[in-house]
C-alpha positions as a Markdown table, in Angstrom:
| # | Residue | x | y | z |
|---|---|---|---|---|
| 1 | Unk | 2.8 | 47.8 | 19.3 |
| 2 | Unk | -0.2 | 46.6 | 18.6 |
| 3 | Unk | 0.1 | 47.1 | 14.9 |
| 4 | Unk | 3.4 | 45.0 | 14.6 |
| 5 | Unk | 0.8 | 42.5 | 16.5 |
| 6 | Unk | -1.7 | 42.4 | 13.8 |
| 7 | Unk | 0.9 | 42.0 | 11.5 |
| 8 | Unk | 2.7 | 39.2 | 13.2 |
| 9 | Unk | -0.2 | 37.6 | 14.1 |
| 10 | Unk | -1.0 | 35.8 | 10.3 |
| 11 | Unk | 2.3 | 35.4 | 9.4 |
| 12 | Unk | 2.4 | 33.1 | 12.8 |
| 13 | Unk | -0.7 | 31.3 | 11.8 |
| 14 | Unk | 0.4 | 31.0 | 8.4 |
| 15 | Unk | 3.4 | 29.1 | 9.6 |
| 16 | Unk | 1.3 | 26.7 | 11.6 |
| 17 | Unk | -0.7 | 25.7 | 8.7 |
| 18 | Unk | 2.6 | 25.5 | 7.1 |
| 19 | Unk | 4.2 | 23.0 | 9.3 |
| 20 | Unk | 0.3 | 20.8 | 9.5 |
| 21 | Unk | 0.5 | 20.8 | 5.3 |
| 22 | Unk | 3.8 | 20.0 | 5.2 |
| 23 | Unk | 3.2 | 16.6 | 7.9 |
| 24 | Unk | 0.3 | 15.8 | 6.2 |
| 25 | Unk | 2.4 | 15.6 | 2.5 |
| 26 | Unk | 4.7 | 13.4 | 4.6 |
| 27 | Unk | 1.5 | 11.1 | 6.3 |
| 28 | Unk | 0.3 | 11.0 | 2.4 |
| 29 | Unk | 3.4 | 9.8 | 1.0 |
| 30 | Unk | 3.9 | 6.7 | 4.1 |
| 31 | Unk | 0.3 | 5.7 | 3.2 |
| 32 | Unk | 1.1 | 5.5 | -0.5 |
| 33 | Unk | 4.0 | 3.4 | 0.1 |
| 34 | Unk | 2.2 | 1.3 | 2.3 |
| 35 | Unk | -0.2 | 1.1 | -0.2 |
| 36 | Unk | 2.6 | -0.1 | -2.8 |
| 37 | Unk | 4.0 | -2.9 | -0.4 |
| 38 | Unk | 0.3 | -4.2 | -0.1 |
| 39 | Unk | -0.4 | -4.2 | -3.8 |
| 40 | Unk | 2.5 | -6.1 | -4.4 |
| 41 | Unk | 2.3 | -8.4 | -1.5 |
| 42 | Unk | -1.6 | -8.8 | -2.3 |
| 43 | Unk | 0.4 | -10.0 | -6.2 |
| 44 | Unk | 3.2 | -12.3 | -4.9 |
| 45 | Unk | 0.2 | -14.3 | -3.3 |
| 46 | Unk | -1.5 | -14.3 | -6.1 |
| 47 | Unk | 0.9 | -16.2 | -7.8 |
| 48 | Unk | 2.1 | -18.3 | -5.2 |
| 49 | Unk | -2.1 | -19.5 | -5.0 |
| 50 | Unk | -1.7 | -19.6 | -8.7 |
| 51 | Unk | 1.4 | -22.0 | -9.1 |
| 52 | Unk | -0.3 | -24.6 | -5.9 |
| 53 | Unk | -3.6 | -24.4 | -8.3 |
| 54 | Unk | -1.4 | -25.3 | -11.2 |
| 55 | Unk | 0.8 | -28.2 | -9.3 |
| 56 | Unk | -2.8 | -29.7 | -7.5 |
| 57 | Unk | -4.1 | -29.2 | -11.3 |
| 58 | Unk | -1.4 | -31.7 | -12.8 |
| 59 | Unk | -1.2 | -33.7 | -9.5 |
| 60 | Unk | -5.0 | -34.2 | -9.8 |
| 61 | Unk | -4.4 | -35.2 | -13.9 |
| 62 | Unk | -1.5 | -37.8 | -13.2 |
| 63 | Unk | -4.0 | -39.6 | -10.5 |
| 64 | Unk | -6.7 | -39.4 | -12.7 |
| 65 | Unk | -4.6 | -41.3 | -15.6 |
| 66 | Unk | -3.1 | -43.2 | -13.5 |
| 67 | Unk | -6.7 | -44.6 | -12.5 |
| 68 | Unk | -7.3 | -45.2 | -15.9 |
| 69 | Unk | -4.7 | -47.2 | -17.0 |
| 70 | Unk | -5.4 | -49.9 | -13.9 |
């Protein structure tokens, strides 16, 4: 009996560790992706801040000419 113990016993440990390795591939993955969204929500403002530079840019140059030719 207690042989079949002491050979039970790691297999039963190894399925624990198992089971933690296994949720922390699935924790690593949902980080990535999070990771992913953020990147690419960090890059869509980007350019949004981008094209208002670029509109106040030529909104800035029409006032300017505009002042010049009065």
């Amino acid at each position: 009996m207690f042989r079949l113990f002491i050979l039970v016993l790691p297999l039963a440990l190894l399925g624990c560790g198992a089971e933690t390795v296994a949720t922390t591939a699935i924790v690593a993955a949902e980080k990535k992706q999070e990771i992913e969204q953020g990147r690419q929500l960090k890059e869509r403002v980007q350019q949004q801040l981008d094209a208002a530079a670029l509109v106040e840019q030529q909104r800035l140059q029409t006032l300017e000419a505009a002042a010049r030719g009065n």
